[in-house]
DOPA-303153 format. One record per residue (C-alpha): x negated, y negated, z negated; residue in one letter. Coordinates in Angstrom, 1 decimal. Each point is the difference from the previous one (the first is absolute). Layout:
BEGIN
X,Y,Z,A .
...
END
This chain:
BEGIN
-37.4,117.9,-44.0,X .
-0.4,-3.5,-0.8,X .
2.7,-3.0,-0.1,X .
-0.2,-2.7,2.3,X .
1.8,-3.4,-0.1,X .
2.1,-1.5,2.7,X .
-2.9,-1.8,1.8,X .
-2.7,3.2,-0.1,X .
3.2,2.8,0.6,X .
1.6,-2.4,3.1,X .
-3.8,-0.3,1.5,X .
-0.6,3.6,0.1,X .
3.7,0.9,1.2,X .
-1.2,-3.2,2.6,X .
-2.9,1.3,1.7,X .
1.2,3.7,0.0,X .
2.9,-1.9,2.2,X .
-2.5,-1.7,2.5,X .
-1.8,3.5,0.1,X .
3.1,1.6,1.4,X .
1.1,-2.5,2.4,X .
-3.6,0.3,1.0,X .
0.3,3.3,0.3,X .
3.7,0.0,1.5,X .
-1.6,-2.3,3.0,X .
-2.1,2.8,0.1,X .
2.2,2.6,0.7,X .
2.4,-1.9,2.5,X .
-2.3,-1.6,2.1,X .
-1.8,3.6,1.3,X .
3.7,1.7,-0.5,X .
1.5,-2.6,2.6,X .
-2.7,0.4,2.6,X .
0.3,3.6,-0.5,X .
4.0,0.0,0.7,X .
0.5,-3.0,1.8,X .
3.7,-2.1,0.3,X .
2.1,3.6,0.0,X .
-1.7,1.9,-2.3,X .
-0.3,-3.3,-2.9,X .
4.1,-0.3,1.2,X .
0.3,3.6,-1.4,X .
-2.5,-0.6,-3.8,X .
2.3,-3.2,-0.2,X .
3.1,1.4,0.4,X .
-0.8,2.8,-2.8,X .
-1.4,-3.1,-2.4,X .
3.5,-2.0,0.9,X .
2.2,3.2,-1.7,X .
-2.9,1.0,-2.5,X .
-0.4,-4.4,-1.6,X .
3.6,0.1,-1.3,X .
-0.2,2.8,-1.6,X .
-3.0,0.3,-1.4,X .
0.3,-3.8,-1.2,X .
3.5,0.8,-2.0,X .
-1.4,3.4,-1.5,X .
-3.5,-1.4,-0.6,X .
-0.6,-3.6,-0.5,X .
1.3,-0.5,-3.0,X .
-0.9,3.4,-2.0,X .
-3.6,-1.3,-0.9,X .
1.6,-3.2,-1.7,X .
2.6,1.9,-1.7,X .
-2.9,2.6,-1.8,X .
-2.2,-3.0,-0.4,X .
2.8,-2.1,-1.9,X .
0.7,2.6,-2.3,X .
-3.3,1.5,-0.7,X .
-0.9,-3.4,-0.9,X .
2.7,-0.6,-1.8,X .
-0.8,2.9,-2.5,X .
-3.4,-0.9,0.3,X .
0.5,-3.4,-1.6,X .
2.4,1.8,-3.1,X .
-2.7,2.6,-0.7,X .
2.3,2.4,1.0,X .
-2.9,2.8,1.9,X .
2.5,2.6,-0.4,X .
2.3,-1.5,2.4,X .
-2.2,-1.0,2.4,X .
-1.2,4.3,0.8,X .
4.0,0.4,0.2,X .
1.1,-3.0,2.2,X .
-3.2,1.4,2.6,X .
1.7,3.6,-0.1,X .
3.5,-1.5,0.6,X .
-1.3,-2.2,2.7,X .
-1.6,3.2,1.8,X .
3.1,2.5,-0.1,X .
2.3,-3.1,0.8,X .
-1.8,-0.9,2.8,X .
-1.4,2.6,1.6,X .
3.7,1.0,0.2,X .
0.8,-3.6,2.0,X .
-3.3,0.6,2.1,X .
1.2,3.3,0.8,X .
3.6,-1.5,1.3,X .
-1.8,-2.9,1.6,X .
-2.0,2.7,2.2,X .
3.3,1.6,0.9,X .
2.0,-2.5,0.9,X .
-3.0,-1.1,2.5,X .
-0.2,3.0,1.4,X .
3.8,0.2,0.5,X .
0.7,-3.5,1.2,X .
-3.4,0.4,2.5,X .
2.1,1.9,2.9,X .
3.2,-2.5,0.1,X .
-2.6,-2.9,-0.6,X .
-2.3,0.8,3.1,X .
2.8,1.1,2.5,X .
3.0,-2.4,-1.0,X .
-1.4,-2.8,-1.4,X .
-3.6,-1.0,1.7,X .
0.7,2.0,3.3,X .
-3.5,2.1,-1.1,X .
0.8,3.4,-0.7,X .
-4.0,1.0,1.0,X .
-0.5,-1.9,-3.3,X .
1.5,2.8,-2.4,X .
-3.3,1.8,-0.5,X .
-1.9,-3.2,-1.7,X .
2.8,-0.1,-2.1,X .
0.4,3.7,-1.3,X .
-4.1,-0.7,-0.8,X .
0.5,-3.6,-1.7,X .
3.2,1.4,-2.2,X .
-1.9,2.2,-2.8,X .
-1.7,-3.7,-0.8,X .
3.0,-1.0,-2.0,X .
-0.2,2.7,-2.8,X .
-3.9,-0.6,0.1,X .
0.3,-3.5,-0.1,X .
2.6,0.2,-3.1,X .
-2.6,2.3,-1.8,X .
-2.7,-2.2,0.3,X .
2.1,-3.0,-0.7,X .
0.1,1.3,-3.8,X .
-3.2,0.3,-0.5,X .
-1.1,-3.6,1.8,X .
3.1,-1.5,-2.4,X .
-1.4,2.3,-3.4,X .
-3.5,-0.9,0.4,X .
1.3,-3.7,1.0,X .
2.0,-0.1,-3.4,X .
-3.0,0.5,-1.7,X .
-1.5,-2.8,1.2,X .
-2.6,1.8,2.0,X .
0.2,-0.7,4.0,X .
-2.8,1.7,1.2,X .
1.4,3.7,0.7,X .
2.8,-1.9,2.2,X .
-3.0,-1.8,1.7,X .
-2.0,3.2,0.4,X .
2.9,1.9,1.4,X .
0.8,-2.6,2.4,X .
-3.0,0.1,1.3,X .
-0.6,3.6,0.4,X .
3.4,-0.2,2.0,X .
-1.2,-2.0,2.4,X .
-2.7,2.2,0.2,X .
2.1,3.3,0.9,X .
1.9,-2.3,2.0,X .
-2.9,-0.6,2.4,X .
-2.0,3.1,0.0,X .
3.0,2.2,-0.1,X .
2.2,-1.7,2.6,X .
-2.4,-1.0,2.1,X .
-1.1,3.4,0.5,X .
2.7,2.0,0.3,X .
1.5,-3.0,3.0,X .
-2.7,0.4,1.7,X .
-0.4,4.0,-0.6,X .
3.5,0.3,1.5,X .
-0.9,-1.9,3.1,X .
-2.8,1.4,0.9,X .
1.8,3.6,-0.1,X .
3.1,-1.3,1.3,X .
0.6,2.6,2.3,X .
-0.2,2.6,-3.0,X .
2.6,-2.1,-1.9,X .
2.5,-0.6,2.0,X .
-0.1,3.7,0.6,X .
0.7,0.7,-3.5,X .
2.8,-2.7,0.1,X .
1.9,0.7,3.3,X .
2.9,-2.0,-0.9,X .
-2.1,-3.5,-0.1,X .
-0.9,-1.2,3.3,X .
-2.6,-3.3,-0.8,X .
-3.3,1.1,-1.9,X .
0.4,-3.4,-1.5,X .
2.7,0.8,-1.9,X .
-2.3,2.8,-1.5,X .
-2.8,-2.0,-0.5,X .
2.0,-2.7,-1.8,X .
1.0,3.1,-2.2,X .
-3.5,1.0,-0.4,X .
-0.7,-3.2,-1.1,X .
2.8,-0.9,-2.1,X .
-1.2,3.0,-1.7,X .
-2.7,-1.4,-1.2,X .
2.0,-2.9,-2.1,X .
1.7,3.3,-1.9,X .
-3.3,1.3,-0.6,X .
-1.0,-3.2,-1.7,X .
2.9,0.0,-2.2,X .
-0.8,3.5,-1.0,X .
-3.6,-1.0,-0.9,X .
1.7,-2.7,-2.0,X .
1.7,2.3,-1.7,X .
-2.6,2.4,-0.4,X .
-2.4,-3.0,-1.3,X .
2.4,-0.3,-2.8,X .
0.3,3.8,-0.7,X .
-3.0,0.1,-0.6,X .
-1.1,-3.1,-2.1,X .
3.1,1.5,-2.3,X .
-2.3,3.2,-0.6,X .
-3.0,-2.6,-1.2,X .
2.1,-3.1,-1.4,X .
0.1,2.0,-3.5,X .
2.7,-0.4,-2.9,X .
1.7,-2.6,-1.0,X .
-1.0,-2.0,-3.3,X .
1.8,1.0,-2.9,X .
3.3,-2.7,-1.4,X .
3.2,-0.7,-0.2,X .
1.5,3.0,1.4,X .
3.6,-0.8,-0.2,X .
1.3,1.2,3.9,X .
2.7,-2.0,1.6,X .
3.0,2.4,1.2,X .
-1.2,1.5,3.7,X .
3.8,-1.5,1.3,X .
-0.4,-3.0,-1.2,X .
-3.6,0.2,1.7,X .
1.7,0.7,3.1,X .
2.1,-2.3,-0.3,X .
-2.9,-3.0,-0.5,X .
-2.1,1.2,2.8,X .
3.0,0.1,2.7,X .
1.3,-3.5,-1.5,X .
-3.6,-1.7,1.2,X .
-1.0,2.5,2.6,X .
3.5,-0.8,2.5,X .
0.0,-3.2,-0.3,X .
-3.4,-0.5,1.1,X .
0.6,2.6,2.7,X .
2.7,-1.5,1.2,X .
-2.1,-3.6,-0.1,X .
-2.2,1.8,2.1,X .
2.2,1.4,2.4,X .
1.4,-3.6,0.5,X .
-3.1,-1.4,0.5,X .
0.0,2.3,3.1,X .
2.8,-1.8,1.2,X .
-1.5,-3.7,0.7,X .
-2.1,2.1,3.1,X .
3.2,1.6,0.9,X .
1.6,-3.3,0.3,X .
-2.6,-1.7,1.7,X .
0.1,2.5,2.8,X .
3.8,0.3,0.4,X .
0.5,-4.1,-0.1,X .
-3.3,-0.9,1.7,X .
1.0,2.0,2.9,X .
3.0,-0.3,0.0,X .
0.3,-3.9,-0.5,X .
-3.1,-0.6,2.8,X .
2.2,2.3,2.9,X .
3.3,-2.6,-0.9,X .
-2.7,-3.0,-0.2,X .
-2.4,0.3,2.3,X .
-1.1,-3.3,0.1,X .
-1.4,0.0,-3.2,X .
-3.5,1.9,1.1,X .
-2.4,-1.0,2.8,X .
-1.4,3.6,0.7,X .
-2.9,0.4,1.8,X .
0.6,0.1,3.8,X .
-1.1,3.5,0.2,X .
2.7,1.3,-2.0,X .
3.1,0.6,1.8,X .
3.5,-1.6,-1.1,X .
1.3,3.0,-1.3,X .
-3.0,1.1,-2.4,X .
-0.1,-3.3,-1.3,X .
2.3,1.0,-3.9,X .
-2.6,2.9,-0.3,X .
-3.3,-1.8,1.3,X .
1.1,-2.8,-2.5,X .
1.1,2.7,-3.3,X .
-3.5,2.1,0.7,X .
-2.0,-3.0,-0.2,X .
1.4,-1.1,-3.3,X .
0.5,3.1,-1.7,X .
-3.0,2.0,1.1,X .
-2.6,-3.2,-0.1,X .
1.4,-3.1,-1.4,X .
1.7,2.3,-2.8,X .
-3.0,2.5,-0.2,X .
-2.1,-2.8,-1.7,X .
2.3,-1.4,-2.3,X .
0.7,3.2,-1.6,X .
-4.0,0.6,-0.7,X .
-0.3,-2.4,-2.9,X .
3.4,1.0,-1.9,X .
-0.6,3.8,0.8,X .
-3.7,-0.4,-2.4,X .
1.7,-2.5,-2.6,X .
2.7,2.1,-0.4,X .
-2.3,1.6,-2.4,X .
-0.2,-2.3,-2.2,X .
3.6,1.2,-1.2,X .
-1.3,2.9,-1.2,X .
-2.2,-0.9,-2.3,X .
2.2,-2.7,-1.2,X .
2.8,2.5,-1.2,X .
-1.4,2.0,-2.6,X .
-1.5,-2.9,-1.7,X .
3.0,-2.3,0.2,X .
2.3,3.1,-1.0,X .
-1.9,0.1,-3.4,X .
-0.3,-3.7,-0.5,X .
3.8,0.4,0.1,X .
1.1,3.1,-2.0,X .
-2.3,-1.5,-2.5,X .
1.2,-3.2,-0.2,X .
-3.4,-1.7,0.6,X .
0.8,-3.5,1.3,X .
-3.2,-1.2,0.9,X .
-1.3,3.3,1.5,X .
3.2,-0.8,2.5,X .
-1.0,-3.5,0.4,X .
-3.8,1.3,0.8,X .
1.0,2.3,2.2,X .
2.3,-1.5,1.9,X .
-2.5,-3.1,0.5,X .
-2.5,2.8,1.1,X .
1.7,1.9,2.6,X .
2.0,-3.1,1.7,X .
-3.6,-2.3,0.1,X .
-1.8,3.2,1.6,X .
2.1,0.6,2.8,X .
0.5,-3.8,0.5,X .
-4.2,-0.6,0.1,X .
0.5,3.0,2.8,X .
2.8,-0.7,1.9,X .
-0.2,-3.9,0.4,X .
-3.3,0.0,2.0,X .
1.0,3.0,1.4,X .
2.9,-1.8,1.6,X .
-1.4,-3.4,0.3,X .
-3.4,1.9,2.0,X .
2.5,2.3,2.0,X .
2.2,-3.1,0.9,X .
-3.0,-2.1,1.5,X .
-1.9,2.4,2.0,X .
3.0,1.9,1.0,X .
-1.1,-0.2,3.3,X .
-3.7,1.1,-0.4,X .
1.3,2.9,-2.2,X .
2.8,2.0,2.7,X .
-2.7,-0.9,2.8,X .
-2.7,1.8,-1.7,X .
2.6,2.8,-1.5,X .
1.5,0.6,3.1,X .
-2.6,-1.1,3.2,X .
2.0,1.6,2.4,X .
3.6,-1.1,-1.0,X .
-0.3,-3.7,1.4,X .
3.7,-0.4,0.5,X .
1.1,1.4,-3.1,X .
-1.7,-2.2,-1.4,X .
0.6,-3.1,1.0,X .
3.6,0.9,-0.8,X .
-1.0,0.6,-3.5,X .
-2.5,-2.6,-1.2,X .
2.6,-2.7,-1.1,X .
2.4,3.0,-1.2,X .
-3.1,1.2,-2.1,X .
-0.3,-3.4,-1.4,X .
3.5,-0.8,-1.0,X .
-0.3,3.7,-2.1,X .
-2.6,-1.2,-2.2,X .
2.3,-1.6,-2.5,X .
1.6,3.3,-0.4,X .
-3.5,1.9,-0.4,X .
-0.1,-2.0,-3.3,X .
3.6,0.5,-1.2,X .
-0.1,3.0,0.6,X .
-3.3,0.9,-1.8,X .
0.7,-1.5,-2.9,X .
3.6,1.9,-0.1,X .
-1.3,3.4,-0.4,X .
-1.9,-1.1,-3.4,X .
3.8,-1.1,-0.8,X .
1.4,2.8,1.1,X .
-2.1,2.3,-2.6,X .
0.4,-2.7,-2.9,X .
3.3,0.2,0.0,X .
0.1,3.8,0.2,X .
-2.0,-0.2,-3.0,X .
2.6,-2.3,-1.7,X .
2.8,2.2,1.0,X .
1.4,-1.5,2.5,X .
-0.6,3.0,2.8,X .
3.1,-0.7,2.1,X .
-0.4,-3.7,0.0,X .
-2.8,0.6,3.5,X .
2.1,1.6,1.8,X .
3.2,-2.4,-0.2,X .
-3.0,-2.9,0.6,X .
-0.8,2.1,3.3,X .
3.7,-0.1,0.8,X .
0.3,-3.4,0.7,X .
-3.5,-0.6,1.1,X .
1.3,2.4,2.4,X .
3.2,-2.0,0.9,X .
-1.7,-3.1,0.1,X .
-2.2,1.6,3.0,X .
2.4,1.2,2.1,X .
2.1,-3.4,0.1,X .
-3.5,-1.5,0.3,X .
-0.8,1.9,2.7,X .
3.6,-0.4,2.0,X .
-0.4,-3.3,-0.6,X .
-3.5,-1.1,1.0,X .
-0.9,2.9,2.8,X .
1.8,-1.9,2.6,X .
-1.6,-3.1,-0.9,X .
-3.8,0.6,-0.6,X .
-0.1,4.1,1.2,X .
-2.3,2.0,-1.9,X .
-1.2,-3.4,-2.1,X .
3.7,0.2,-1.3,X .
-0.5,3.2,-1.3,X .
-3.4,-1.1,-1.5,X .
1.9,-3.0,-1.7,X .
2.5,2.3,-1.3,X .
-2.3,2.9,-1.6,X .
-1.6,-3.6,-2.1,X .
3.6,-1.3,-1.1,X .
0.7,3.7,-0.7,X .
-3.1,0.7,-2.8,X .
-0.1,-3.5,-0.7,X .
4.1,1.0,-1.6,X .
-1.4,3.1,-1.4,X .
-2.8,-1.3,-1.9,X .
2.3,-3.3,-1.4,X .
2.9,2.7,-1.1,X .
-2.8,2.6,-1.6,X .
-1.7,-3.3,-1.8,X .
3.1,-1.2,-1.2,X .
1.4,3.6,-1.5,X .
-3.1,0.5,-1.5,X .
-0.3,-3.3,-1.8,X .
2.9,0.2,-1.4,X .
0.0,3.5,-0.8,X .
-3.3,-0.1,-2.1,X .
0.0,-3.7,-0.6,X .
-3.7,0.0,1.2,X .
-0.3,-3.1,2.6,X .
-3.3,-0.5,2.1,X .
0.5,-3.2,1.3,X .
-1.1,-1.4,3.1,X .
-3.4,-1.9,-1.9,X .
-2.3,3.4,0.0,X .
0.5,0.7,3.7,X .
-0.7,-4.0,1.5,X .
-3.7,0.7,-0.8,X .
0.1,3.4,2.1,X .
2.1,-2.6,3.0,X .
-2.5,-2.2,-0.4,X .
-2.5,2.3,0.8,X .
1.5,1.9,3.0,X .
0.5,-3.4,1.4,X .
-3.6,-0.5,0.4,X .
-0.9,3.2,1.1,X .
2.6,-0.5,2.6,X .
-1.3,-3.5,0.5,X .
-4.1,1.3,0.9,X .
1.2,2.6,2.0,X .
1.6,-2.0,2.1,X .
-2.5,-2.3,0.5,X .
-2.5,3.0,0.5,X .
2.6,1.1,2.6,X .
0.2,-3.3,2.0,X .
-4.4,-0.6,-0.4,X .
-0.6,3.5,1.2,X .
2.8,-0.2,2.7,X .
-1.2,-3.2,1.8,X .
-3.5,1.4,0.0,X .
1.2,3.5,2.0,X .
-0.2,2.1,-2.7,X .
1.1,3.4,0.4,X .
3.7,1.2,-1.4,X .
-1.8,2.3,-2.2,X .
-2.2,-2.4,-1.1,X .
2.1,-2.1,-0.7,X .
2.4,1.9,-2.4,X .
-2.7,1.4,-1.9,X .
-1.8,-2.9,-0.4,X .
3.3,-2.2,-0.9,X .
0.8,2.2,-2.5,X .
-3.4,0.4,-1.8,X .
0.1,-3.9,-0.6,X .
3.6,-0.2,-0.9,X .
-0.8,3.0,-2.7,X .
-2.9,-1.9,-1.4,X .
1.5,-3.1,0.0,X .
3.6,2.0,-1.9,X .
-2.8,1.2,-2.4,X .
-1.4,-3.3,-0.9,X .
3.1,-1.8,-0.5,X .
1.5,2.8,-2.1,X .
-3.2,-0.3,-2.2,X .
0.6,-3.7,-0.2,X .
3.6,0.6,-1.0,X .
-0.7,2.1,-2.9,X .
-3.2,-1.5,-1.3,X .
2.6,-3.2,-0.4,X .
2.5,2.0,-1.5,X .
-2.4,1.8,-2.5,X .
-1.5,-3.4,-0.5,X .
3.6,-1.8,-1.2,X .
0.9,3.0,-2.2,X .
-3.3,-0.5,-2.0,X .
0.9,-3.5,-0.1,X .
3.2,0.6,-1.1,X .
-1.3,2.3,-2.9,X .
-2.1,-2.1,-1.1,X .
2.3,-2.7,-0.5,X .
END
């Protein structure tokens, strides 16, 4: 299979992303008509036990494999690279295994003690064989990914979501259309939501299995190894490698998990002390007003920041097994280049991204959500004051992998540590000023401390400094796509142009006009460094 550089490897990991969350949209929009309220109460509560685990057991396996099979790929050393895969498996698969357990253990005492939802226990028996599947097809996404090659982890994603769909779909609505049979079977659970929710929960497992399957099988047809170096690293001090990069990013994800947890504990909790700093829609009464307020930011305001970052994210991928043999082979200016690459590729996506979100975020939830009026409204400014942390935080998950790739695996997760800090005493501070805008201005101060405390360790760990310079073009740029679609907005607005209209239209110009000004930007750059060699 071939190579492929950080731009070509980060744009196929890219679209398999959008593919999925295409596909994920796919799956929960049918699966919460089918359940309604009570049955999604009962898939969420199995997701809320099954996240932290399977994000400390999983996350970080695929970029501890794909550090160290690059890391022998750059030395030459083929030999290690068959053993580090093996170690990876039997390691891991024993985790997995655990992972699963644990799940199924802590699933009882979760549902009845903890969420009040003890008709929730069947999702999670069905979601809890996902963490060994998931840690088995982690080491083949992070082996392949080592390699340099990102397309199995793009295919696999994609047939996920896939199985995900067909599979879960089907079986929800099989069990509800035989409920009668079911609950028969099952005497002890009462609601055939909580079934269904099982049934369709189920269907997430399946897709992990296929995952792993997908990469059972490519190892029958991915044939041998090519001949080299075939010195083999001690399998303890293997070990030893993989756990040192694959807790700390596990952890880091586990702690990312924590900034939603916050929001909901302070965003209720600080709006039912200060009350007056909300104006709820009249309908709601004074009592629902801390949830009416937390649902509309998490589950719309929230909902849309996260679908930029959740398809750059990618980009991390493909940046680690370059940068990790650009630095075990001491190649300066291959770590210059590539860092130059990945940051200005998720900058050219995230600014007009942000900039495009931040001007019609009004246009944008209306058309998202027609029916959610008053949700709305309490998110539009909230959705604004986020898009400074939709570009912080884009451009920190490139970091993040960089200085993985440097060695520097624990530094992410003590920068998500006090990113962490800095949004709680953001949130207790401005939540009983500015309500769920407070929160909003918190998660930006929060990324925009995560990406100036990544930049900084990484500068002065490899010595390689970007500068501000490349990225003013790419500024430039989203400033005038912000600029047309907002006078496209305000044109097609007084004229009674329809919402839909309007945001499609809005954005079409702003794109074009993004386009054309980062072609100007270039063409002068280009244009000065051929002046410059000439002289």
């Amino acid at each position: 299979m071939k190579k492929q550089d950080i731009i070509r490897g980060s744009l196929v990991l890219m679209l398999s992303a959008a593919a999925a969350k295409a596909l994920g949209a796919l799956f929960k929009i049918p699966l919460t008509n089918l359940l309604g309220g009570v049955g999604m109460s009962y898939f969420s509560c199995a997701y809320s036990i099954f996240l932290p685990v399977y994000s400390l057991t999983v996350t970080g396996i695929s970029a501890a494999v794909a550090r160290m099979v690059a890391q022998s790929a750059a030395l030459g050393l083929s030999g290690n690279i068959a053993r580090i895969r093996h170690t990876a498996l039997l390691l891991f698969t024993l985790v997995g295994t655990v992972g699963s357990a644990a799940t199924l253990f802590l699933a009882k005492p979760f549902c009845t003690l903890l969420t009040g939802c003890p008709e929730a226990f069947p999702a999670v028996a069905m979601i809890a064989p996902a963490v060994l599947f998931g840690c088995v097809t982690a080491v083949g996404r992070g082996y392949y990914e080592g390699l340099s090659n990102m397309l199995p982890t793009a295919l696999s994603q994609v047939a996920e979501g896939i199985v995900k769909v067909a599979a879960g779909l089907w079986l929800c609505s099989f069990v509800m259309r035989h409920s009668e049979r079911f609950l028969a079977m099952f005497p002890q659970v009462s609601d055939v939501r909580a079934l269904a929710a099982a049934a369709g929960i189920l269907g997430v497992t399946l897709s992990s299995a296929g995952g792993m399957l997908f990469f059972g099988v490519l190892a029958i047809f991915r044939g041998k190894l090519p001949r080299g170096e075939n010195a083999l690293m001690p399998r303890r001090r293997i070990v030893r490698e993989l756990c040192a990069t694959a807790l700390p990013v596990g952890a880091s994800a586990v702690v990312t998990n924590l900034s939603s947890l916050i929001d909901m504990w302070t965003v209720i909790g600080c709006i039912s002390r200060y009350p007056g700093s909300v104006h709820a829609p009249a309908g709601v009464a004074a009592d629902e007003i801390p949830n009416f307020i937390y649902g509309s930011f998490a589950g719309i305001a929230l909902t849309v920041f996260n679908l930029v970052p959740s398809v750059t994210n990618m980009l991390g991928k493909g940046v680690l097994p370059v940068m990790t043999a650009a630095w075990e082979s001491h190649d300066r200016e291959a770590l210059r280049r590539g860092t130059m690459q990945a940051l200005m590729t998720v900058s050219v996506i995230a600014v007009p991204a942000a900039i495009g979100l931040g001007v019609l975020s009004e246009e944008v939830l209306t058309v998202l959500f027609p029916r959610q009026s008053d949700e709305v409204a309490v998110c539009v400014n909230a959705l604004r004051l986020l898009m400074p942390a939709l570009v912080c935080l884009c451009v920190s998950f490139p970091l993040f992998s960089m200085l993985q790739a440097v060695g520097r695996a624990g530094a992410p997760l003590k920068i998500m540590l006090a990113g962490t800090v800095v949004k709680l005493v953001g949130n207790l501070l401005l939540i009983p000023l500015l309500g769920a805008d407070g929160a909003a201005v918190s998660t930006s101060v929060c990324y925009a401390v995560i990406l100036a405390a990544a930049l900084r360790i990484y500068v002065r760990h490899t010595g390689i400094n970007p500068g501000f310079a490349p990225f003013a073009g790419v500024l430039y740029a989203g400033a005038a796509c912000g600029a047309a679609a907002y006078l496209t907005k305000s044109l097609l607005l007084r004229n009674g142009a329809g919402c839909l209209t309007v945001t499609a239209a809005s954005a079409a110009v702003g794109a074009v006009v993004y386009g054309a000004a980062m072609w100007a930007v270039f063409s002068a750059r280009s244009a000065r460094k051929r002046t410059v060699r000439s002289c």
